[in-house]
N, C-alpha and C positions, 0 to 999 in steps of 0.2 A: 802466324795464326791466320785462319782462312777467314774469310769474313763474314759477318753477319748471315748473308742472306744464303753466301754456299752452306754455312754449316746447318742453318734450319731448313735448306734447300735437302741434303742430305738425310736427316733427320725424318723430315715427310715422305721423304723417297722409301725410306724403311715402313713409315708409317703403311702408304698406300699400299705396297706392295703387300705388306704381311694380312690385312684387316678383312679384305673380302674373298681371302684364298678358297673358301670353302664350297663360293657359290660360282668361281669363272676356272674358265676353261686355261690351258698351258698357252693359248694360245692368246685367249683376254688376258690374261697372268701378265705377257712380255707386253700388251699394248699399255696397260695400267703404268707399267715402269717407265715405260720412254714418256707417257705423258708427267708423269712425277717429274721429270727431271725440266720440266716446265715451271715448275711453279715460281713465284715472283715474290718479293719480298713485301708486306703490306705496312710495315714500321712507320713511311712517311710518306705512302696515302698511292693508292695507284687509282686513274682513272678509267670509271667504267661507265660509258655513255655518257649522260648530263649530269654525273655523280663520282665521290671518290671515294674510295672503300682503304679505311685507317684502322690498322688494330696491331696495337705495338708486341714484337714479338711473333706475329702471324705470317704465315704466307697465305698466297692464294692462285687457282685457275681461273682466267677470265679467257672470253669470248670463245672459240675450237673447241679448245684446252678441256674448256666446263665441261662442255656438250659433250667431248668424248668420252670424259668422264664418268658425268649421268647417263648415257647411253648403254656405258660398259657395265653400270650396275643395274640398273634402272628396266634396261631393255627400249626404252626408248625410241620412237624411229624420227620425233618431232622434238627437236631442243625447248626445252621450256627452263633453263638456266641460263643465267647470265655470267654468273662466277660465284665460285666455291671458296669458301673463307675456311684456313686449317690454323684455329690460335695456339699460341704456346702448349706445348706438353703437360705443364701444371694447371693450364687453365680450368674451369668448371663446363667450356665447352669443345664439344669434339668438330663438329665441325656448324658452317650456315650455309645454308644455299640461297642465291638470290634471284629471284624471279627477275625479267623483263619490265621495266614500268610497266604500270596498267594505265593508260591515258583515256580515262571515261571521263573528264572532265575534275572543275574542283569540286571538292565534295564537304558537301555543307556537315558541320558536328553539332547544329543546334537540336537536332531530333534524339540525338544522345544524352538523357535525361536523366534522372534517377527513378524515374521508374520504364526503364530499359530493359530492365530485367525481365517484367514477363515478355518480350519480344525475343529477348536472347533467349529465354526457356523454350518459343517455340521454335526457334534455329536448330538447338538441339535435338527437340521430340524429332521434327523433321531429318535432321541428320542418322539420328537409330531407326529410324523407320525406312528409311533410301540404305541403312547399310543392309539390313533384315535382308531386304529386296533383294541385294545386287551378291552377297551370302549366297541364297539359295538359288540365284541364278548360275552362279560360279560352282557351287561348291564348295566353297573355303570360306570357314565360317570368320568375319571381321566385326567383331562388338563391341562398339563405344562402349563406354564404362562409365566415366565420370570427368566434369572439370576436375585438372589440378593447378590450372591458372584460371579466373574465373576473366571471363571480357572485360577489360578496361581500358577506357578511353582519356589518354593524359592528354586534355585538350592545347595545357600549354606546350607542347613536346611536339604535338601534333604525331602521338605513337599510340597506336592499339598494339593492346598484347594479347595472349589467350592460349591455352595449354588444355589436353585434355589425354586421357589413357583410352587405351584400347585393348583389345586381346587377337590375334589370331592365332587361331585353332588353337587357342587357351594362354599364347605367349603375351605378355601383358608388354607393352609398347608406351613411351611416353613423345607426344609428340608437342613440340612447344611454337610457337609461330610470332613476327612482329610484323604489322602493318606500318610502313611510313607514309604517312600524306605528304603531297605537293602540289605544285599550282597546280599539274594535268591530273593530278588521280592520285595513283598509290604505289607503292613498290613491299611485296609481299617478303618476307624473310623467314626461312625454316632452319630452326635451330634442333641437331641432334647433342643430347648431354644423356649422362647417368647418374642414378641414384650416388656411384661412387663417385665419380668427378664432383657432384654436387655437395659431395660430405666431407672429401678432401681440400676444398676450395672455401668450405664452410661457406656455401654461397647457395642462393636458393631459385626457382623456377623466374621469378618476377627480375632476379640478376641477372639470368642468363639471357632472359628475352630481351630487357632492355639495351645488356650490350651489344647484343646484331644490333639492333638498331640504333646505337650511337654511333657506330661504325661506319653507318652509310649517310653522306653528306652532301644533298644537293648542290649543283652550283647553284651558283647567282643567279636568279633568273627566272630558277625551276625550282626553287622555294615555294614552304604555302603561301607565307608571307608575300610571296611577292604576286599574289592576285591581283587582276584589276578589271575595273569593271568593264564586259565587254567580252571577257572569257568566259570559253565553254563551263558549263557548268553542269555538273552529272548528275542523272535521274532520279541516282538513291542515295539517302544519306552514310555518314559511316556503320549503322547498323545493319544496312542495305550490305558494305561492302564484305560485313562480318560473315554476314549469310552467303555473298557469292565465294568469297574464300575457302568457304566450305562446302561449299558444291552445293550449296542449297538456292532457287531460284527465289528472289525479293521482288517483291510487283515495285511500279513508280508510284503506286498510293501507298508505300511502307506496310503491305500486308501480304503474308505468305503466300505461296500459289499452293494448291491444293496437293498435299506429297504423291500422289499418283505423280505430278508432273514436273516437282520443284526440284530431283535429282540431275546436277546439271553433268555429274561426273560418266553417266550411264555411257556419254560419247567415247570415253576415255577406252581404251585398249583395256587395261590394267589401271584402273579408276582408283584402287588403291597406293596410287604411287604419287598422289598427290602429297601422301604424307611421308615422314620416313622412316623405310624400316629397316631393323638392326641385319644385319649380314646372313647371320642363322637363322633367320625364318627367312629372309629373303631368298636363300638355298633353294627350299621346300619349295617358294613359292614360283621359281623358275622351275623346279621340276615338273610339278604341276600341269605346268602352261606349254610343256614340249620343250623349254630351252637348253637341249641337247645336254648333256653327260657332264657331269661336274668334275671337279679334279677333288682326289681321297684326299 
């Protein structure tokens, strides 16, 4: 019997290869595969930077490996992954991407309040009105919709979670997100799942978010807990960082900058690739942009 890690090594091999056939080329097609046969077993924890990424069952792409990865779907030209987590077949998620730490310092959760919420409503407004904008600047209409995770901050966990739908050109998208704090800042996590995965798993938005981020395990060191006085400490609180994860700009007095100028994603190439999208509209969306001839 082959072991663990070749036969789920195997298994994702198949996965990557068949999943984004629609929107790459014969020639992205063969680079997808050679990087498949990368991936790494994540059962008993593999190390990425000051952290170690555990999820029993899973493999996963770190450091190149990611980047070539997101690059091959993504379009990418600037790595903004650190590794790619693929859990079990059965699981409720399909895959997490892990961003780079964000080291803006620690970040204070006492401005996290219960009455949060109208600040979080205006991160919102701000977010449909920066998408309206950058729509008709493109052409390719992207329209928030609604929370289907609303912002919460588990202070003891030290995890924000938050989930919201979207539509382009009418495809409705769910994109789900986990924030982990540490001593320097934060480490962003994007979780793709389906309504199916989520019904067969009998598992829900708030499960799927929290397990990326159980998964990811500071060392010693680079803990929240492990503040001390004397460290950086950064400008905005975690509402502040809610707003910058969504491309919205947070002043250091905790109040909006005015949406003419709070869209931070406008620098981005393809400013929608912050979140993630399904393979099928991602096709369209390289057609779009010139990314040369797809394979039938």
């Amino acid at each position: 019997m082959k072991p663990l890690q070749t036969l789920t090594a195997a298994l994702m091999l198949s996965c990557l290869a068949v999943a984004p056939a629609q929107a790459l080329t014969e020639d992205e097609q063969a680079q997808l595969d050679a990087i498949a046969q990368n991936v790494v077993d994540a059962s008993a924890g593999t190390q990425v930077g000051n952290a170690t990424i555990t999820a029993q069952g899973a493999v996963m792409l770190e450091g190149q490996d990611a980047c070539a990865y997101d690059r091959l779907l993504n379009a990418e030209e600037t790595c903004t992954i650190e590794a790619i987590l693929f859990p079990p077949e059965d699981s409720a998620v399909d895959t997490v991407y892990f961003s780079p730490p964000n080291e803006i310092g620690y970040v204070d959760m006492e401005e996290w309040t219960d009455d949060a919420s109208s600040q979080i409503d205006e991160i919102w407004e701000s977010y449909v009105e920066g998408s309206k904008a950058q729509s008709e600047r493109l052409g390719y209409e992207v329209k928030p919709v609604k929370w289907v995770l609303y912002p919460t901050l588990n202070k003891e966990t030290k995890v924000m979670t938050y989930g919201f739908l979207l539509t382009f050109n009418g495809d409705p998208v769910i994109n789900l997100h986990s924030v982990k704090f540490t001593r320097n800042g934060y480490v962003e996590m994007t979780v793709v799942t389906y309504d199916e995965m989520l019904s067969a798993a009998n598992s829900s938005f708030d499960d799927v978010a929290n397990y990326a981020a159980s998964s990811y395990t500071p060392d010693s060191g680079f803990r929240y807990a492990d503040f001390k006085d004397g460290d950086k400490v950064a400008a905005i609180g975690a509402v502040g960082v809610l707003a910058t994860v969504m491309g919205v700009q947070y002043s250091q007095k905790g109040t909006l900058a005015a949406i003419g100028a709070a869209i931070l994603v406008f620098a981005k190439k393809l400013w929608f690739l912050l979140i993630a999208i399904p393979v099928a509209i991602w096709g369209g969306i390289r057609r779009l942009f010139g990314r040369g001839k797809t394979t039938e």
